[in-house]
C-alpha positions in Angstrom: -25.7 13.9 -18.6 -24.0 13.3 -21.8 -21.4 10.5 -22.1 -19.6 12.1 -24.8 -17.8 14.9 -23.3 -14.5 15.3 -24.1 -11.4 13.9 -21.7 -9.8 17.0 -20.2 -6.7 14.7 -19.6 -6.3 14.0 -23.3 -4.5 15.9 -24.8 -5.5 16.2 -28.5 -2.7 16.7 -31.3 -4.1 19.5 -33.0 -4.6 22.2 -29.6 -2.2 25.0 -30.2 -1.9 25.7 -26.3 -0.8 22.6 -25.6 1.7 22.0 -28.7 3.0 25.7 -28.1 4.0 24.6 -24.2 5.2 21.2 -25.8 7.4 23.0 -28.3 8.9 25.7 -26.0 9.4 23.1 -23.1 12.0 21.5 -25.8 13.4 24.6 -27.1 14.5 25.9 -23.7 15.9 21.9 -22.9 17.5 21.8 -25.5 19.7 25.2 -25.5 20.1 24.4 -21.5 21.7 21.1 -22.7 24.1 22.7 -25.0 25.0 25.4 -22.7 25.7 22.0 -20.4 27.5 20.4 -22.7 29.7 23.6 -23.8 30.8 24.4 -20.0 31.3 20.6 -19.6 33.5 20.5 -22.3 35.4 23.7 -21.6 36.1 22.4 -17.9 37.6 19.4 -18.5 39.5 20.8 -21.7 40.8 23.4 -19.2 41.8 21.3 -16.4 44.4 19.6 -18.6 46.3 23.1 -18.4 47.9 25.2 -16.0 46.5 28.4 -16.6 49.2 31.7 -16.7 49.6 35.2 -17.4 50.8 36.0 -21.0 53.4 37.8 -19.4 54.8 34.3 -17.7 54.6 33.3 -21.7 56.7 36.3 -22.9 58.9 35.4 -20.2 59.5 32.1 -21.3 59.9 33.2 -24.7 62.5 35.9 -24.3 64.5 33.3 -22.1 64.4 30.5 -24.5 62.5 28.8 -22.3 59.7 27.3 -24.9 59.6 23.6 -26.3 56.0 23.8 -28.2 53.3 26.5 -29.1 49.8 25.6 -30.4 48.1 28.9 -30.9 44.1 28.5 -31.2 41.5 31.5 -32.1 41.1 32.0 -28.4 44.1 30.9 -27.0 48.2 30.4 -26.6 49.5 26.7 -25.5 52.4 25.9 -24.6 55.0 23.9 -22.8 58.5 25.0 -21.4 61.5 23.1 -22.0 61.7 22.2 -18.0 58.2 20.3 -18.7 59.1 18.3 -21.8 61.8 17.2 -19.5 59.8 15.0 -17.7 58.0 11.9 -18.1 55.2 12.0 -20.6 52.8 11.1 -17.9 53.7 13.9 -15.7 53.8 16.6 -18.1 51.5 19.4 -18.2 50.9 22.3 -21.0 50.5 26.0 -20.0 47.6 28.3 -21.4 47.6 31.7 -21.6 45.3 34.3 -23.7 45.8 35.3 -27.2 46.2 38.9 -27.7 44.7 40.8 -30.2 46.6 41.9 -33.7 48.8 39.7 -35.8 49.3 35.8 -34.4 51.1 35.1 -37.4 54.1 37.2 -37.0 54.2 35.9 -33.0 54.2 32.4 -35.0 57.2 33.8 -37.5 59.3 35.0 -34.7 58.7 31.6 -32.5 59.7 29.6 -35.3 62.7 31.9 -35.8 63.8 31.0 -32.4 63.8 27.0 -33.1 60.5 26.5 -31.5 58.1 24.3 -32.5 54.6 26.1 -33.8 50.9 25.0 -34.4 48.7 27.3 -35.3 44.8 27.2 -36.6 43.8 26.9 -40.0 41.6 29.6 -40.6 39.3 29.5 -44.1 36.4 32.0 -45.1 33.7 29.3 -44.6 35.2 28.4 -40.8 32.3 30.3 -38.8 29.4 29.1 -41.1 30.7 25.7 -40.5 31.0 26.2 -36.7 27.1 27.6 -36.8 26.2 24.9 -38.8 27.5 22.3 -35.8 25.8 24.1 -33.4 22.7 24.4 -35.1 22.4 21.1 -36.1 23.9 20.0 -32.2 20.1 21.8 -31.4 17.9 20.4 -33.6 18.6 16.9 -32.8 18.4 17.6 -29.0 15.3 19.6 -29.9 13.4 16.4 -32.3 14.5 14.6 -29.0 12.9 16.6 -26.8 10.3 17.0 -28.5 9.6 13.4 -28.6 9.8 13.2 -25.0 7.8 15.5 -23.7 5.3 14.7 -26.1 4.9 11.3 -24.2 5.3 13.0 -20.7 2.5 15.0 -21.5 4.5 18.0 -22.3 2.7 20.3 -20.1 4.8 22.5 -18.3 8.4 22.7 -17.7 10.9 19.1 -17.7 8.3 17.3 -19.4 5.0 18.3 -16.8 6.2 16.8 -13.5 3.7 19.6 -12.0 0.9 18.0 -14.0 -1.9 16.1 -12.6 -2.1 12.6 -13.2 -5.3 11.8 -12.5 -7.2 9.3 -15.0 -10.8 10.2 -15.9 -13.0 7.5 -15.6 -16.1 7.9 -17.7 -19.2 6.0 -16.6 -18.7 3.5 -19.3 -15.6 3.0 -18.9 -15.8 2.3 -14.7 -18.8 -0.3 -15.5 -19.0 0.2 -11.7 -22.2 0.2 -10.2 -23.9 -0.6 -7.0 -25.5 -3.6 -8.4 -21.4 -4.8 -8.2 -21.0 -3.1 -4.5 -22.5 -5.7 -1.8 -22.3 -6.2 2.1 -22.4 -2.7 2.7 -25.7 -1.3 2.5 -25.4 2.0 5.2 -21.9 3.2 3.1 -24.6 2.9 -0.2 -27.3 4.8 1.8 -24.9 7.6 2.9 -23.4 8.0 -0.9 -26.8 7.7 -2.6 -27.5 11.5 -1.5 -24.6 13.0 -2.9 -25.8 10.5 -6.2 -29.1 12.4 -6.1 -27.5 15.9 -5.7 -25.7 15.5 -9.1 -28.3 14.8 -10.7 -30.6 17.0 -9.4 -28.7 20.0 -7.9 -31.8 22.7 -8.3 -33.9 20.4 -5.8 -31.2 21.0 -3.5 -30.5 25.0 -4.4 -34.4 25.7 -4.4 -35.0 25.2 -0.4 -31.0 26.7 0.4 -29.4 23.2 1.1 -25.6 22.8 0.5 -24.2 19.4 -0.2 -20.8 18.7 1.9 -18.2 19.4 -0.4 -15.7 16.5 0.8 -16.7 12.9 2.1 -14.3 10.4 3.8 -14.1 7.0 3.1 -12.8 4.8 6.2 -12.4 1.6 6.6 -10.0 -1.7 6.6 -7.9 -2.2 3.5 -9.9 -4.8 1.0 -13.5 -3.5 2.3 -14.2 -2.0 -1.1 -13.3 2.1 -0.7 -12.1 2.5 -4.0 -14.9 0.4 -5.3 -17.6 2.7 -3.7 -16.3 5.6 -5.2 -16.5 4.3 -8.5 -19.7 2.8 -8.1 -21.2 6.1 -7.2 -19.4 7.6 -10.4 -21.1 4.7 -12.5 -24.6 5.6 -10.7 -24.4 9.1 -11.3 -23.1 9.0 -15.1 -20.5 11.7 -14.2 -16.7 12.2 -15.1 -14.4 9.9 -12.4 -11.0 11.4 -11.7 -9.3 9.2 -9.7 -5.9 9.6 -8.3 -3.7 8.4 -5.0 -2.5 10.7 -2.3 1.2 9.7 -3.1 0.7 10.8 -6.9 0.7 14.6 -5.3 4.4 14.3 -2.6 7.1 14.7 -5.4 11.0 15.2 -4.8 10.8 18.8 -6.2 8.7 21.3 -3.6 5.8 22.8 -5.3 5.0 20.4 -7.7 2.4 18.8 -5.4 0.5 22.1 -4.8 1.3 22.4 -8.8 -1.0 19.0 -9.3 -3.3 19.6 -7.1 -4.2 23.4 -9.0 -4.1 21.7 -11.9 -6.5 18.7 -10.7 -8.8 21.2 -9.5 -8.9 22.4 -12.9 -9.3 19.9 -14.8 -12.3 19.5 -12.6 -13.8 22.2 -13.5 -13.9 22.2 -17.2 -16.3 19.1 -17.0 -18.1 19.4 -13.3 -20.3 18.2 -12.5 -18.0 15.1 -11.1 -15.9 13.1 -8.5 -12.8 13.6 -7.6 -11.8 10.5 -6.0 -8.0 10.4 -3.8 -7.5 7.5 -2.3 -4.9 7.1 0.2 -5.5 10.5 1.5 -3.2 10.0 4.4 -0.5 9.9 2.4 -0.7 13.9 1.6 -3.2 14.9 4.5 -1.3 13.7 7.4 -1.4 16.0 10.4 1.3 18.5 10.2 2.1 18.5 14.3 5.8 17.3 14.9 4.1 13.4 16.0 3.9 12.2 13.2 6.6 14.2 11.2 6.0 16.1 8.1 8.0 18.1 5.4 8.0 21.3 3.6 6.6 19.7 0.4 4.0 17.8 2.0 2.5 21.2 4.0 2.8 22.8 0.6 0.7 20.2 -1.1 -1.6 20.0 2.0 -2.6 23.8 2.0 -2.8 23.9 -1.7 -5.4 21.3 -1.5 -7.4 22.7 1.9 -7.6 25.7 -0.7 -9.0 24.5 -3.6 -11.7 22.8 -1.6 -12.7 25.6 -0.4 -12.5 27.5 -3.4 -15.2 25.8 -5.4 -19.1 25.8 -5.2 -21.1 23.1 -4.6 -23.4 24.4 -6.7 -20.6 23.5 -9.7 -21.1 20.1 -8.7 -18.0 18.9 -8.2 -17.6 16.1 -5.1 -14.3 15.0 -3.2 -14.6 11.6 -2.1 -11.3 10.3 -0.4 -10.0 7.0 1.4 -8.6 6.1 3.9 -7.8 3.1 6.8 -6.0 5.8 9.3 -8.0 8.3 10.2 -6.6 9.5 13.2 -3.3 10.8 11.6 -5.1 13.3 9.4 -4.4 16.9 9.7 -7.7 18.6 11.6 -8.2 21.2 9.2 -9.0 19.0 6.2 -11.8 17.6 8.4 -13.4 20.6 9.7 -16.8 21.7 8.4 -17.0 22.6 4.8 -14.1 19.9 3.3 -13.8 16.6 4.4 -17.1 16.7 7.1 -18.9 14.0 6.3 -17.2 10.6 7.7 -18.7 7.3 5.8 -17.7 3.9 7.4 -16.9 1.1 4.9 -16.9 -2.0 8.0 -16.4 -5.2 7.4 -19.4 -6.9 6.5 -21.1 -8.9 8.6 -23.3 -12.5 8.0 -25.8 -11.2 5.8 -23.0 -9.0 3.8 -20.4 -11.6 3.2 -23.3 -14.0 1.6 -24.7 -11.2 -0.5 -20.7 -10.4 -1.7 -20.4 -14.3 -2.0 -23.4 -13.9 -4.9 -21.4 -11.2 -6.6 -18.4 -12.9 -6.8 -19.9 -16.1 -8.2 -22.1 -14.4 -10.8 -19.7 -15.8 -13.2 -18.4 -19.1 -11.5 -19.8 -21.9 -12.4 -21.4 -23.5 -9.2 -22.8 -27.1 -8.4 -26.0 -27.8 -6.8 -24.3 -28.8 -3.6 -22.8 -24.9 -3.0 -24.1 -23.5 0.2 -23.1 -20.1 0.3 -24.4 -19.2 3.3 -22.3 -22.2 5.4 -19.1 -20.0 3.6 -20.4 -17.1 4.8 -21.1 -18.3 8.2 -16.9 -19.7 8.4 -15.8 -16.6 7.1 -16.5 -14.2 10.5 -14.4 -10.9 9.8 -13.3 -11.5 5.9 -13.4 -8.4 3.8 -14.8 -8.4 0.4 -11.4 -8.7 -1.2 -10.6 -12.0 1.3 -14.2 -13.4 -0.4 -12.9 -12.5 -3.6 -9.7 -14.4 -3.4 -11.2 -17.5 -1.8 -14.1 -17.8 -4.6 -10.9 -17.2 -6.6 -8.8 -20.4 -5.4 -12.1 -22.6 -5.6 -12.0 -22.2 -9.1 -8.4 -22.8 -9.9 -8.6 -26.0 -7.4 -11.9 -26.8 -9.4 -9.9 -26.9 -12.3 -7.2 -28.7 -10.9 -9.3 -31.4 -10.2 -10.6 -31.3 -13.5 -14.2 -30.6 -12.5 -16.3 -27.9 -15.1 -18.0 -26.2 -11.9 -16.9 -25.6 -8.4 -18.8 -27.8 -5.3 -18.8 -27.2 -1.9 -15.5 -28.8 -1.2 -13.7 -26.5 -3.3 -15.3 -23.9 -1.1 -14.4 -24.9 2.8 -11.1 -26.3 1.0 -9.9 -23.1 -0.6 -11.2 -21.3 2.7 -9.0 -23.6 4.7 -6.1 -22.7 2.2 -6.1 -19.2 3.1 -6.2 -19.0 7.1 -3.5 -22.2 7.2 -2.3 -22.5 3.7 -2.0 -25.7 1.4 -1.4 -29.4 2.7 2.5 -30.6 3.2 2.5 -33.6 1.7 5.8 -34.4 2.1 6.6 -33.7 5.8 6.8 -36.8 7.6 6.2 -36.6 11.9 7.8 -39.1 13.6 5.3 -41.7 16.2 5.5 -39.2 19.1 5.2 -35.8 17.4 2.1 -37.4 15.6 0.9 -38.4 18.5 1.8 -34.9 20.4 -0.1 -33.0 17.6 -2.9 -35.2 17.9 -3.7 -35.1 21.4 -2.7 -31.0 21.4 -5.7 -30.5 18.7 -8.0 -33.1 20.3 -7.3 -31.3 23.6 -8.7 -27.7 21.7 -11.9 -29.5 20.6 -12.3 -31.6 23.5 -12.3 -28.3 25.9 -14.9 -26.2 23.5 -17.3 -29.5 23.2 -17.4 -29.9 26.9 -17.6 -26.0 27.6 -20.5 -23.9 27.8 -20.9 -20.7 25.6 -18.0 -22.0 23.1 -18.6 -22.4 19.2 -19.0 -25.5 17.7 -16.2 -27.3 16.6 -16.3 -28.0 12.7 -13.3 -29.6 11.9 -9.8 -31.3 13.6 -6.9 -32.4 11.5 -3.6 -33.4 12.4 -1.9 -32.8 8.5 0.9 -30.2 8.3 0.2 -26.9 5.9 2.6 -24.6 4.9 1.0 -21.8 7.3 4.0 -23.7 9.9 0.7 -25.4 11.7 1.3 -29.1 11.6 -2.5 -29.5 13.0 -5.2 -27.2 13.9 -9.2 -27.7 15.0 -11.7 -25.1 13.2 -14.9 -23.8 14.9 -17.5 -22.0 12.9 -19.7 -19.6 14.7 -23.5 -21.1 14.7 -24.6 -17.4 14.2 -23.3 -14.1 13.8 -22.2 -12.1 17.0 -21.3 -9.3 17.9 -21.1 -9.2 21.8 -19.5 -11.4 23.7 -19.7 -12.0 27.6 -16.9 -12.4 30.0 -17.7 -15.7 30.5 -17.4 -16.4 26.0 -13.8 -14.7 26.8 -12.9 -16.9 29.6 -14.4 -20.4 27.6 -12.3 -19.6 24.8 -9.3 -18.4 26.5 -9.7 -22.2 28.1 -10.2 -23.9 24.4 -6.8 -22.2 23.7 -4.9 -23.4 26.2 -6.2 -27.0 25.9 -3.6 -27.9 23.8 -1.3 -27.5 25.9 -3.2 -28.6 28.8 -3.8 -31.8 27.3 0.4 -32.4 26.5 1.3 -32.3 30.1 -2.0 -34.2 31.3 -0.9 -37.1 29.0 3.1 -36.7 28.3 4.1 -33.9 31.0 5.9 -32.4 28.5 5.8 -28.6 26.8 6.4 -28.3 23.2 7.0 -25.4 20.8 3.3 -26.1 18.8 1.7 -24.0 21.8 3.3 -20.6 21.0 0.6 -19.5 18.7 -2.5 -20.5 21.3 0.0 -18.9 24.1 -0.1 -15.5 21.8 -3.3 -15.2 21.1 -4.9 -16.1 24.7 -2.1 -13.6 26.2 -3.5 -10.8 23.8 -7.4 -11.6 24.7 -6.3 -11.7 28.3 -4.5 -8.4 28.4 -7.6 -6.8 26.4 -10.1 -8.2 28.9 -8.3 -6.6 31.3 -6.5 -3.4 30.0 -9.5 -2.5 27.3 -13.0 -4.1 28.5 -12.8 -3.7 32.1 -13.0 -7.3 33.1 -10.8 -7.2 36.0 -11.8 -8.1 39.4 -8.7 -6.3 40.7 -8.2 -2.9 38.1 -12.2 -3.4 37.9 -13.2 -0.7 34.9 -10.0 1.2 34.6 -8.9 1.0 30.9 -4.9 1.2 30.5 -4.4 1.1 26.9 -5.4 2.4 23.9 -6.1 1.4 20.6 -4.5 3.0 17.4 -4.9 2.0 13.8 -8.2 0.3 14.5 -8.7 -0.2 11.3 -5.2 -1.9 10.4 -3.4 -3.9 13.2 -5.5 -2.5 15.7 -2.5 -3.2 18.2 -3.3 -1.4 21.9 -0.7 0.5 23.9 -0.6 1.0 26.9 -1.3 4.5 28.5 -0.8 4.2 32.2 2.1 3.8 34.7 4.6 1.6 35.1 3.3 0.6 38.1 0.0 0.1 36.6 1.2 -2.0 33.7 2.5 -4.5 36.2 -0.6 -5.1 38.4 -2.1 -5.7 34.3 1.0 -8.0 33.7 0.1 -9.8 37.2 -3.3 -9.7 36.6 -3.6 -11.2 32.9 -0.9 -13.9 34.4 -3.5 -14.7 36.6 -6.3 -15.4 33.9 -4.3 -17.3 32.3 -3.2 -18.8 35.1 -7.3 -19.8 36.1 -7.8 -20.7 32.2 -5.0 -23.5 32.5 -5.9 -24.9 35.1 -9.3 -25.3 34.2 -8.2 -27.1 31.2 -6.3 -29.3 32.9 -9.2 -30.3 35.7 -11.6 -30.7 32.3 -9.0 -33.0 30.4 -8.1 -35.0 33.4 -11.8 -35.6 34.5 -12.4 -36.7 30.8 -9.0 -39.0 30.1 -10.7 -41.9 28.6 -12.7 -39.6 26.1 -9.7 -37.7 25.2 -7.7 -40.7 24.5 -10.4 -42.4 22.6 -10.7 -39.3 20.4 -6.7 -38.7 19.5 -6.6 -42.4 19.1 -9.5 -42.1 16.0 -7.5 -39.2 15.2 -4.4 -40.9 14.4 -6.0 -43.3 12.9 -7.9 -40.9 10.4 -5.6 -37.8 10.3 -8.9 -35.9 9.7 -12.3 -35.7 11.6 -15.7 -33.7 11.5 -17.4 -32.2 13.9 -20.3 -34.1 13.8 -17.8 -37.2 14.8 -16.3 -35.5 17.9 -19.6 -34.6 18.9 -20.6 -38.0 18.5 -18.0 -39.7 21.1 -18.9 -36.9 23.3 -22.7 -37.7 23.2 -21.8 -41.4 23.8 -19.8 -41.0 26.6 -22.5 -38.3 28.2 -25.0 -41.4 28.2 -22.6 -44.1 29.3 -22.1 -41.6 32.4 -25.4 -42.3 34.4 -25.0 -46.3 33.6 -21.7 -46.0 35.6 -22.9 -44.5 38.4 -26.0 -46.7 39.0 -23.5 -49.4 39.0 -21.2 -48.1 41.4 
């Protein structure tokens, strides 16, 4: 398809329509302005009067009564003797109508009487000179105007708030391909048909196939959505409009269903193409009273459920939409024929992550000691934007360090830097909190070295980062899994508590430095038992469910209350069992434990390989003791 087709959302200077609109959106601001300004100024001229009858003013006048007349073209003012009594600040004029026929022998026979008299200078060239205000009041509001809705777009009325602003991407302009898209290979595979249909339609049409008008990108936030779509723009060398779902909800009702027609249209005129809208829940949310809704947001919703259905596929013309909350979207925008087809963009697993790890350092400098895979293998459950960002910080702390490529440190450094932020240099731990945080990490590593079905410990250090942590021990998954056993879930629900297993084996104290292991062994608890059915007692009953799996992924619970207490008694008890465990493991192993904290302290930092390495030596100094004994 040709490149060169002109921008529907460009509005060129010399098209008549679109100057025509542009000129009589001004005209008609600009008279309603002066129409504002006129009643405006008439109010608060008139609220410095009492308005009257005239025949209160004759009154007045045939009594004596009057101080001052001012008689205008329009109108008598006045003010009685009783009110020029008073205090300047509390006096207040009188207004009245001016009858028609001669003012100037009313202003003869006031002036007669002693009374003081204004009245208006009229000349021949008086109402050419009022016209000319007015007209030249208009045609600076109208240049103004003009102005302005020329840079609003000037479609429509106020300047086009019911216009579409969707951007057109062309192909060359996206330079988005899928050569740039990596780690998800079935979302490619699923988006590569609706590729081929635009660019060859008839093969399609010939046999009777329709292609689904609407697909649904879901997934996390940062797993490349947006991306997709613009990738399978760039692949299919077609016109991109892109545009979020909050771009359609306005203040004034109609103007989303106003966008979305016009959208639609400008769709249309160049099809085939995408139409990409991202954040659809932010306009498609389901219009029962759960999640709330609003008049302007239905309007906008059914405008949109109609233009889908009013096009052919045959036109060419594709939705694609995103989304990371599914669940909240209205059931008519994903029945058959609109939104039907459902794509998953998941977070990328092993062989993903390395493969977006290659993208992202197509243009970083690397040194021949980089193991991407390693970073891949650290990096369980990162999304392609979290990979972006930490080959991102490698090469600002390359530079830092004044190095002209980026080495592995930079990598597991800047990795580090994200889950528990930068090192503290200046907080300084007295002896016994040192000592507490280094027996609390060494009791972590300690329980997942000695443990069975536990990942490899990779890293212990006991040097505060800003994350809060003042210590923290790092295991890295050996390989990449995706099922894990009760018994996995009960070993790691141990490592967590070891921390503070191994303060009160050692000091017999509690301290605060717990409260994150505490939170995150009370969550897998309650999920073994309320979600995978890993309770002896409840046995395969699940009592909660799980919404915005793709954000937080929090779980509620969905039982009774006296359910939810035999799962609060029930995940006390796991935890309970884990503790203990830890305990019975740190106490059988004292010497090792405070061998280990004690090279901690000493080092602030240890490997792995040097935990593992105590461990190993004390596993074969084991048998010499017993033969001894």
């Amino acid at each position: 398809m040709d490149n060169k087709q002109k921008d529907p959302n460009n509005h060129k200077p010399n098209n008549e329509g679109d100057r025509g609109k542009q000129i009589g959106t001004a005209v008609i601001i600009s008279l309603a302005l002066i129409l504002l300004f006129s009643w405006v100024y008439n109010t608060i001229s008139n609220s410095q009067y009492t308005q009257t009858t005239y025949s209160d003013f004759m009154e007045a006048k045939e009594t004596g009564n009057l101080e001052e007349v001012e008689i205008r073209l329009d109108r008598i003012l006045y003010m009685t003797r009783e009110e020029a009594a008073k205090d300047p600040a509390q006096q207040r004029a009188c207004y009245t109508g001016l009858p028609v026929g001669d003012y100037m022998a009313l202003a003869n026979e006031l002036e007669a009487m002693g009374v003081k008299v204004d009245v208006p200078i009229v000349e021949d060239n008086s109402m050419i000179i009022s016209i000319l205000y007015y007209v030249m009041m208009f045609a600076i509001l109208f240049f103004f105007m003009r102005s302005l809705t020329r840079r609003m777009g000037g479609d429509g009325m106020m300047g086009g708030f019911g216009k579409s602003k969707a951007k057109v991407y062309m192909e060359k302009q996206t330079g988005v391909t899928f050569k740039d898209v990596a780690g998800q290979d079935e979302a490619k595979e699923s988006l590569q048909e609706i590729i081929d249909f635009l660019h060859n339609p008839q093969k399609y049409t010939a046999i009777g196939a329709k292609l689904p008008k609407g697909a649904l990108l879901v997934g996390s936030p940062g797993t490349g959505k947006t991306l997709l779509a613009k990738a399978v723009a760039g692949e299919a060398d077609v016109p991109f409009f892109s545009i979020s779902g909050s771009d359609f909800v306005e203040m004034f009702v109609g103007m989303g269903a106003s966008r979305v027609r016009d959208l639609f249209q400008q769709a249309q005129k160049v099809a085939p193409c995408i139409i990409f809208i991202d954040e659809i829940d932010a306009v498609g949310r389901s219009r029962d009273n759960r999640y709330g809704s609003n008049s302007e947001q239905e309007q906008t919703l059914n405008q949109l459920l109609n233009e889908i259905d009013g096009f052919e596929p045959s036109k060419g013309i594709v939705c694609l939409a995103a989304t990371n909350r599914p669940e909240i979207l209205d059931k008519a925008l994903l029945r058959p024929g609109r939104f039907d087809r459902r794509i998953i963009v998941d977070r990328p697993n092993l062989q993903g992550r390395l493969d977006t790890l290659k993208v992202h350092t197509r243009k970083i400098k690397l040194s021949e000691d980089v193991d991407l895979r390693k970073i891949a293998q650290a990096t369980a459950g990162a999304v392609g934007a979290d990979l972006a960002n930490l080959v991102n910080e490698a090469a600002l702390r390359a530079v830092r360090k004044g190095r002209k490529a980026v080495n592995q440190e930079d990598l597991l450094v800047s990795f580090e830097t994200v889950i528990a932020g930068t090192e503290k240099k200046n907080t300084v731990l007295t002896d016994m909190e040192k000592r507490l945080v280094a027996y609390h990490e060494v009791g972590h590593a300690l329980v997942a070295a000695l443990e069975k079905h536990s990942q490899p410990v990779s890293k212990i250090t006991i040097v505060p980062h800003t994350s809060g942590a003042l210590g923290y021990t790092m295991q890295m998954p050996e390989e990449e899994k995706f099922l894990s056993t009760a018994d996995e879930l009960r070993t790691e629900l141990r490592t967590l508590v070891g921390g503070r297993a191994a303060e009160a084996v050692v000091f017999g104290v509690q301290t605060t430095g717990a409260s994150n292991d505490i939170q995150r062994a009370t969550s897998l608890a309650r999920a073994m038992v309320s979600q995978y059915g890993m309770s002896e007692k409840l046995g395969l009953m699940s009592t909660a469910s799980v919404s915005n799996q793709y954000l937080d992924g929090q779980a509620y619970m969905d039982c009774s209350q006296t359910t939810a207490y035999e799962v609060d008694q029930e995940v006390k008890q796991i935890l309970d069992s884990a503790y203990a465990d830890a305990k019975r493991i740190l106490t059988e192993n004292r010497s090792l434990l405070d061998e280990i904290s004690e090279y901690l302290l000493v080092k602030e930092t240890i490997t792995g390989d040097e935990l593992m390495a105590y461990v190993n030596a004390d596993k074969q100094r084991l048998p010499e003791a017993e033969t001894e004994e």
